[in-house]
Every structure is written in structure tokens, then in C-alpha cells.
C-alpha positions as CSV (number, residue, x, y, z in Angstrom):
1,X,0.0,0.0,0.0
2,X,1.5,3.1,-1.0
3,X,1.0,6.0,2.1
4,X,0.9,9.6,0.7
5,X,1.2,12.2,3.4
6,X,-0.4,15.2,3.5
7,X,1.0,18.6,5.5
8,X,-1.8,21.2,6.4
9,X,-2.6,24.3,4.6
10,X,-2.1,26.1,8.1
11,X,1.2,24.3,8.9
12,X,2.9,27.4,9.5
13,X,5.1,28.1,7.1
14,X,7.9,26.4,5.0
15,X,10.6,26.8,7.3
16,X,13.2,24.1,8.8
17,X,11.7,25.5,12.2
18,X,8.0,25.6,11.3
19,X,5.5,23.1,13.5
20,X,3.8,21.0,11.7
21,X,2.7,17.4,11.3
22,X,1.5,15.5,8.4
23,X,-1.3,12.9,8.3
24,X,-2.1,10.2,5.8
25,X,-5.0,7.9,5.3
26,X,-3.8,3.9,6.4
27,X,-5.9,0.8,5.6
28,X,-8.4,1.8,8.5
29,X,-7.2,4.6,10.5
30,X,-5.4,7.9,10.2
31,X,-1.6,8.0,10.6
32,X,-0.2,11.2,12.2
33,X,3.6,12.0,12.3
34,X,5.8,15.0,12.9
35,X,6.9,16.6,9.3
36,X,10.4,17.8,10.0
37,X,11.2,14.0,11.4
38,X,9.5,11.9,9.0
39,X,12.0,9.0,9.8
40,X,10.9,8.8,13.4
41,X,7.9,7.2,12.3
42,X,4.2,8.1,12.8
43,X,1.3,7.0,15.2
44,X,-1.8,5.4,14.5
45,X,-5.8,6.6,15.1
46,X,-8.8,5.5,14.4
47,X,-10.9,7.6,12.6
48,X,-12.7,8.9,15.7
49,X,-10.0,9.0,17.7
50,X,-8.5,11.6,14.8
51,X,-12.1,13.7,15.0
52,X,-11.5,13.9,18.2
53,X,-7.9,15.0,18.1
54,X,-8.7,17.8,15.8
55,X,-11.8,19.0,17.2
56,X,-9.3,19.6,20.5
57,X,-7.3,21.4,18.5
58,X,-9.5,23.6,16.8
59,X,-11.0,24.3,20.8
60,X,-7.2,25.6,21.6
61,X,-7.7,22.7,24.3
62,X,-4.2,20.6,23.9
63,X,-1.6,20.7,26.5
64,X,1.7,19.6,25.0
């Protein structure tokens, strides 16, 4: 299966120091990984667990 990764429109810029993380849709979840370490590799969600994710984000409601 080949995984194409996607970076957002709102990643911040195209810098070596901008924060972003790129997602890409797996066989039957969502596969989330940092974009400036690619090679680290990436973590795995289910599709709700990803809703959810974002929906905290959008909220301004992560504590990292």
C-alpha cells in the first residue's frame, strides 16, 4: 500500500523550524507524524479517535 502524506494548509510556514505534522490515510485509521522527522515514524488513530484530536485542537484545548 502506498501512504501519501499530507501537510496542512495552516502548517505554519515552509521553514526548517516551522511546526507542523502530516497525516495520511492507512488501511483503517489515520496516521499522524511529525513533518520535519519523517523518519521517526508516525502514530496510529482510528478515525474517531483523529475527530477527536482535531476537534481539540481547533477548541485551543491541547496541553503539549
Amino acid at each position: 500500500m502506498l501512504i501519501t502524506w499530507r501537510k496542512s494548509s495552516r502548517s505554519g510556514g515552509t521553514t526548517v523550524h516551522s511546526d507542523c505534522v502530516e497525516v495520511a490515510r492507512l488501511d483503517n485509521a489515520i496516521g499522524v507524524r511529525d513533518s520535519k522527522n519523517p523518519d521517526a515514524g508516525h502514530i496510529t488513530l482510528s478515525a474517531g479517535a483523529f475527530a477527536r484530536l482535531v476537534h481539540h485542537a481547533k477548541q485551543d484545548r491541547l496541553n503539549f
